[in-house]
N, C-alpha and C positions, 0 to 999 in steps of 0.2 A: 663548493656544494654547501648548501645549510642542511645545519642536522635539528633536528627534533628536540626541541628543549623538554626536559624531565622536570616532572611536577613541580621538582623540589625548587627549580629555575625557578617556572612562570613564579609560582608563591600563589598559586589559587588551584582549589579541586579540579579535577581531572572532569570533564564534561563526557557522560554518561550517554549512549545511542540506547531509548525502549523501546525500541521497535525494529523490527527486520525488514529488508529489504524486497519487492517483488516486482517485474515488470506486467504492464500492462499488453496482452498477444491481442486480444481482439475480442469481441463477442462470441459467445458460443455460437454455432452455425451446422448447418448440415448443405448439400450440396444447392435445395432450394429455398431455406429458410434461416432469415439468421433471428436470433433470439438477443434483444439490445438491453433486455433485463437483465442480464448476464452476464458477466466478462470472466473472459479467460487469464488468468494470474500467475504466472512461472516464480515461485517461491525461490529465492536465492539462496543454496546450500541445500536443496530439500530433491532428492533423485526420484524416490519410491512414493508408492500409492501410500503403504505404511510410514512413511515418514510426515504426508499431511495429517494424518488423524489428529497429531499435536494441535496442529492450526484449526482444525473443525472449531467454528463459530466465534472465532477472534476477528476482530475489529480491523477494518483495511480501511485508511483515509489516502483519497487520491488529491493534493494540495497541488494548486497553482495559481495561477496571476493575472488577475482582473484586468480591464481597462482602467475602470473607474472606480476610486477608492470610496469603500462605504462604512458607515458605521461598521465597529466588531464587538466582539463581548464587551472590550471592556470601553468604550463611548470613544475610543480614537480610531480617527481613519484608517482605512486600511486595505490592499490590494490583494492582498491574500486569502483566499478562498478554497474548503473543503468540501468535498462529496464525501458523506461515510458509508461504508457498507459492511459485510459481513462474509466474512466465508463461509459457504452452502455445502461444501461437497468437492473430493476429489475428481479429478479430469483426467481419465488416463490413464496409463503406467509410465508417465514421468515425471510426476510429481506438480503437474499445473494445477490449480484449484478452480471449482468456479467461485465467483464472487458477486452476492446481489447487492448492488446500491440502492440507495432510497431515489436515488435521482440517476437516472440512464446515463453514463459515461457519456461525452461525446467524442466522436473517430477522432478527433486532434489527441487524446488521450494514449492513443495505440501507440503503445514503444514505449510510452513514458513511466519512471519510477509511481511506486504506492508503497505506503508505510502500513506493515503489518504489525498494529502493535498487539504484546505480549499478555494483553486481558480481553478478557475475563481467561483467569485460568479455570482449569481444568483438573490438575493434578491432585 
């Protein structure tokens, strides 16, 4: 078995996660309309309706992997690509959020991780 080498090993800082975890459920929807400005967002570690409030209007990036690499910020290519949006609103009483994107999720998305990161606070 390998074990986990401690900081003091590697000899470099510890890399830091700013953002939490959420899966992508699906668009909001009712039994004849689904609503694709919308996605539904299962927050990981989050049960209650009262436990989203933290999250109201933090920042969700959905990242994934282009075909084709295009310019990025900083002028190198690059296959990596963001949707950003926002948390609107609890979903529930189990803690799912909804979440508006600037650009409509596509169904390839459903299942897949999004990064909720921890700004703008609140507190």
């Amino acid at each position: 078995k390998k074990r986990a080498m401690s900081v003091e090993q590697k000899g470099r800082a510890q890399r830091t996660r700013l953002y939490s975890k959420g899966t992508v459920l699906g668009f909001r929807r009712s039994h004849h309309t689904q609503y694709p400005n919308q996605a539904l967002v299962r927050l990981e570690g989050v049960k209650t309706p009262e436990d989203t409030q933290f999250y109201l209007g933090k920042r969700v990036a959905y990242v994934y992997k282009g075909v084709k690499a295009l310019p990025g910020k900083n002028g190198r290519k690059t296959r990596t690509r963001v949707v950003w949006g926002r948390v609107a609103k609890a979903h529930g009483n189990s803690g799912v959020v909804r979440v508006r994107f600037r650009k409509n999720l596509p169904p390839k998305s459903f299942g897949s991780s999004v990064r909720v990161m921890l700004y703008p606070s609140n507190i």
